[in-house]
C-alpha positions in Angstrom: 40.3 44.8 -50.6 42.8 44.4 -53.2 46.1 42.3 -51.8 49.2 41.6 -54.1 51.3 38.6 -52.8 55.3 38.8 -53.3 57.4 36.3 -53.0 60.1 34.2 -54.9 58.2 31.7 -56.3 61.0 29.7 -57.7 61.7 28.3 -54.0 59.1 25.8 -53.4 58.3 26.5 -49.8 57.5 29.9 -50.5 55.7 29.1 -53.9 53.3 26.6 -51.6 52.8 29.5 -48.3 51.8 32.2 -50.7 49.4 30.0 -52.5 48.0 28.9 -48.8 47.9 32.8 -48.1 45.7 33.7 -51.1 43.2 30.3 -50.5 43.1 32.3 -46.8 42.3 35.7 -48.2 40.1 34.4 -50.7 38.2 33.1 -47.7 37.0 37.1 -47.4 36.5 37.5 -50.4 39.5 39.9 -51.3 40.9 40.5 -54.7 44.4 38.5 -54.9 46.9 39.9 -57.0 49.8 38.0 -58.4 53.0 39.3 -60.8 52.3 38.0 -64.1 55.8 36.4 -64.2 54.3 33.7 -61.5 51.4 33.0 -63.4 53.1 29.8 -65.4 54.3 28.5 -62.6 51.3 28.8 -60.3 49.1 26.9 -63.5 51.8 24.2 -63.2 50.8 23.1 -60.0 47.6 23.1 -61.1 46.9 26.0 -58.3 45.2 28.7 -60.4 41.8 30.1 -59.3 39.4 32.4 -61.4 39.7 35.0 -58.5 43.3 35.3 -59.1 44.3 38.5 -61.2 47.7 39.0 -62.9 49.6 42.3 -63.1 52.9 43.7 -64.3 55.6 45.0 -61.5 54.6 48.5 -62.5 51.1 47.4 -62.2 51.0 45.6 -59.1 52.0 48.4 -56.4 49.5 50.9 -58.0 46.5 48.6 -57.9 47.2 46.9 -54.5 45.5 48.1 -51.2 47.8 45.9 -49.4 51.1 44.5 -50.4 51.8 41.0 -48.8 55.3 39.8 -48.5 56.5 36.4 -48.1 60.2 35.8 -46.9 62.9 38.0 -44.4 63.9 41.7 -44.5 65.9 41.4 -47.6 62.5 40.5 -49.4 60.6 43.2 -47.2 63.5 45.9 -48.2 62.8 45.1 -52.1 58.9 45.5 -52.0 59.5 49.0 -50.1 61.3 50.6 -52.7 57.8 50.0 -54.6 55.4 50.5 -51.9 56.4 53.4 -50.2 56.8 55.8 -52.7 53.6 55.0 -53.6 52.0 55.0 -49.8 51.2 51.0 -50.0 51.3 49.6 -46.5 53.3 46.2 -45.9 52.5 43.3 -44.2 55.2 40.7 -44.1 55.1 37.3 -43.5 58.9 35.9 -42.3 60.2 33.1 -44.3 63.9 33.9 -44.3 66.6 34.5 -41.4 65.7 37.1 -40.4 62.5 39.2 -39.2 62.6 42.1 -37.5 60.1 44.2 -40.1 58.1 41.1 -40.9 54.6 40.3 -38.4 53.4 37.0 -39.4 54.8 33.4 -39.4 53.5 31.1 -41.9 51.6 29.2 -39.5 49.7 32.5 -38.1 48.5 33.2 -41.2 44.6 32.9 -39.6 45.5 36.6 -37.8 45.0 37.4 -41.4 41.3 37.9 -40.6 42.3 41.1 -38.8 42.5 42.7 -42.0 39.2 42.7 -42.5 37.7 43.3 -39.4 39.7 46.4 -38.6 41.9 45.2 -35.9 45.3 46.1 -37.3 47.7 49.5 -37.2 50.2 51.2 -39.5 53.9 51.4 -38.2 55.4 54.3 -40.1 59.0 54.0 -40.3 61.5 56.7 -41.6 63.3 56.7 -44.6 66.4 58.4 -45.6 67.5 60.6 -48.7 70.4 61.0 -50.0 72.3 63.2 -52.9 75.7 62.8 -54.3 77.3 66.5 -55.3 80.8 67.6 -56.9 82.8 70.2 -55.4 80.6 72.5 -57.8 77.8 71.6 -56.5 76.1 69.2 -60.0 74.4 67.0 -58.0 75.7 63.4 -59.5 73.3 61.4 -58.5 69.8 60.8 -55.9 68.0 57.8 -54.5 66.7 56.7 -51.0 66.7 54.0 -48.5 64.3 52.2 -45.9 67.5 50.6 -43.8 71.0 52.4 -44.9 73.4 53.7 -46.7 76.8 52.7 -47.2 79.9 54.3 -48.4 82.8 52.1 -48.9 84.9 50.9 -52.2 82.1 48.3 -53.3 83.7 44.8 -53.7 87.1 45.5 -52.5 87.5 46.3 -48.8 90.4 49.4 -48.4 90.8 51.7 -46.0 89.1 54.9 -47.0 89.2 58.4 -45.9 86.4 60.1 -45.0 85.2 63.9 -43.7 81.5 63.7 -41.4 80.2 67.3 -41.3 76.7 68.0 -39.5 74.6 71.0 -40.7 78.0 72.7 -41.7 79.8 71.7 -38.7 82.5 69.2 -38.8 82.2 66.3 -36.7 85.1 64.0 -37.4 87.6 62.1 -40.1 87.0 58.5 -40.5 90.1 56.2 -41.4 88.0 53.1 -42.2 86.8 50.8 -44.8 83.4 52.4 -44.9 80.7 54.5 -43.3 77.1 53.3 -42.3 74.5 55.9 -41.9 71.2 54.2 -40.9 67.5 54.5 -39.8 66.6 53.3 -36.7 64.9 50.7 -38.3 68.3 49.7 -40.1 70.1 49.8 -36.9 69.4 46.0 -36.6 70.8 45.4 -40.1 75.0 46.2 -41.2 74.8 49.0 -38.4 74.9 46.5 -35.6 77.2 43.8 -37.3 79.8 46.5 -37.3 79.0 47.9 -34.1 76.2 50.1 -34.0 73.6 50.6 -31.6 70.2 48.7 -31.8 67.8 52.2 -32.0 64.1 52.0 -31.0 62.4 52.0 -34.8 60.1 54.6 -32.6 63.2 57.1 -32.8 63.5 59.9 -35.2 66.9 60.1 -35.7 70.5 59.0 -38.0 72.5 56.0 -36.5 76.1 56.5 -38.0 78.5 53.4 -37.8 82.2 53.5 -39.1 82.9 50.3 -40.6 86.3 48.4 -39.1 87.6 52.0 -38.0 91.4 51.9 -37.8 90.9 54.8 -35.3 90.4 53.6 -31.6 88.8 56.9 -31.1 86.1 56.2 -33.8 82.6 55.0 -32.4 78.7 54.8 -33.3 77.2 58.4 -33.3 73.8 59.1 -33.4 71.9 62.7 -34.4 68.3 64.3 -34.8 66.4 63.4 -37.5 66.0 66.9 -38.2 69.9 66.7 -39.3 72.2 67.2 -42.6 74.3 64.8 -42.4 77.0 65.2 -44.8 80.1 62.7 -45.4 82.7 64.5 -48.1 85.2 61.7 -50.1 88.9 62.8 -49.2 90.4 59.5 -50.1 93.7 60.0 -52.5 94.3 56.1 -53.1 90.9 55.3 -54.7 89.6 56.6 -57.5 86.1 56.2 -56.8 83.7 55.0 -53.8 80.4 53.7 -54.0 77.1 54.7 -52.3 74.5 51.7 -51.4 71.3 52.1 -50.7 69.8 49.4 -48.7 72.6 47.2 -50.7 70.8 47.3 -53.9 71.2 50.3 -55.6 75.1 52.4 -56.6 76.2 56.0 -57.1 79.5 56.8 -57.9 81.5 59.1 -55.4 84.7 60.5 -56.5 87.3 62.4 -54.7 86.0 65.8 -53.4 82.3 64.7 -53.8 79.7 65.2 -50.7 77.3 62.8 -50.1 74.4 64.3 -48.5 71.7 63.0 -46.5 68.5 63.7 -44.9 65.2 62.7 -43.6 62.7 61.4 -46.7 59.7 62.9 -47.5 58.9 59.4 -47.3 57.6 56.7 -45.1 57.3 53.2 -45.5 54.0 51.8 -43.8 54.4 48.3 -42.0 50.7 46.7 -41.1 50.8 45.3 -37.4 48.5 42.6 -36.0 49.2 43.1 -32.2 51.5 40.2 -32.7 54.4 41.7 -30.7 56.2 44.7 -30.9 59.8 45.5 -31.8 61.6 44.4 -28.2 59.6 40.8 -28.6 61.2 40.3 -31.8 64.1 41.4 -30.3 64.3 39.1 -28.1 63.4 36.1 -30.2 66.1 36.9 -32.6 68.9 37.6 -30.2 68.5 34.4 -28.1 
């Protein structure tokens, strides 16, 4: 089995755990895979073993079986814009604040043997699309996201107006200073800081969250995962918006533009060790 381990291996701690990692999966005799960016660094602490094999980003997702991740969501969000289009299962081992798509804590790293013995299954979460169109239809821009996306006026926090529509059918107009519309995986991310429900990952369906709504009428709505979900810019003060995906990536969204979104072809593949399911974590994070 061929495993690439991801982490930032300019932090120390995580440097040190993802070199404990590959001694453990070396221990079954699996290929290791490390970005050739870490490679001085791992020689530097004198870590380097003839088993390990270096590969460029590009590289790394295509040759991996298994893509290991070391640190929180954030970390687990990057490596699934690789993975999943690709079909590469993650298994994520929580070293920042947060965890709810990690399995593993560094010190059950010895459920690692699982792997290899068969006793593990895929999660398969949804994953959103989204388009950004003019009035005349010249679609401005595409991309897709594992957690959300968010419409709002990027650094600067305005009030913005906004038209939802669902499969042609207006829903309602937003007065706020953005819109969330999330899986029910990222129902635990920006959704639920600004007041959206916590969905069951399980769910196929859109969680959409206005963001500081300066309507008392505005709340959470959520709709079938089978669902258009469009969200038209009708904002006169701004001259443009911006459309995040999983807060990395930006599309410009000017006035009269649609933002379109629906269900991805797309799924990203999470590997579970029967170390708890989603209401444990849950649980453990809430407290």
């Amino acid at each position: 089995m061929k495993i690439a381990i991801i982490t930032n291996f300019n932090i120390i701690d995580k440097a040190n755990a993802a070199l404990k990692v590959a001694e453990e999966l070396l221990r079954y005799e699996a290929t290791v895979l490390f970005l050739t960016m870490n490679k001085d660094r791992i020689f530097r602490m004198h870590k380097n073993k003839k088993e390990y094999v270096y590969l460029s980003p590009e590289e790394i997702y295509g040759e991996a079986d298994l893509v290991l991740v070391l640190g929180g969501d954030g970390s687990m969000l990057d490596a699934a814009r690789r993975a999943s289009p690709l079909g590469k299962p993650l298994l994520g081992v929580n070293m920042g604040h947060l965890g709810y798509m990690t399995e593993l804590e560094i010190q059950d790293i010895d459920k690692l043997s699982r792997l290899f013995t068969g006793e593990y299954e895929i999660d398969e979460r949804m994953m959103l699309s989204a388009s950004v169109e003019t009035e005349q239809g010249v679609v401005r821009g595409e991309t897709f996201a594992l957690n959300d996306f968010v419409i709002s006026n990027g650094s600067v926090s305005r009030v913005l107006d906004l038209e939802l529509s669902v499969d042609k059918e207006a829903v309602v107009s937003y007065r706020a200073d953005g819109l969330i519309v999330a899986t029910p995986t990222g129902s635990t991310a920006y959704s639920m800081s600004a007041g959206g429900s916590i969905t069951d990952p399980r769910l196929d369906c859109f969680c959409v969250t206005p963001i500081c709504s300066h309507l008392l009428s505005a709340r959470p709505l959520i709709f079938s995962g089978d669902a258009v979900i469009e969200v038209k810019n009708t904002c006169s003060r701004e001259k443009m918006l911006c459309l995040t995906a999983d807060g990395r990536t930006g599309i410009d969204i000017y006035r009269g533009d649609v933002v379109r979104v629906t269900r991805s072809p797309m799924k990203t593949r999470l590997v579970r060790l029967g170390n708890g399911g989603f209401y444990e974590k849950l649980r453990k994070i809430m407290v």
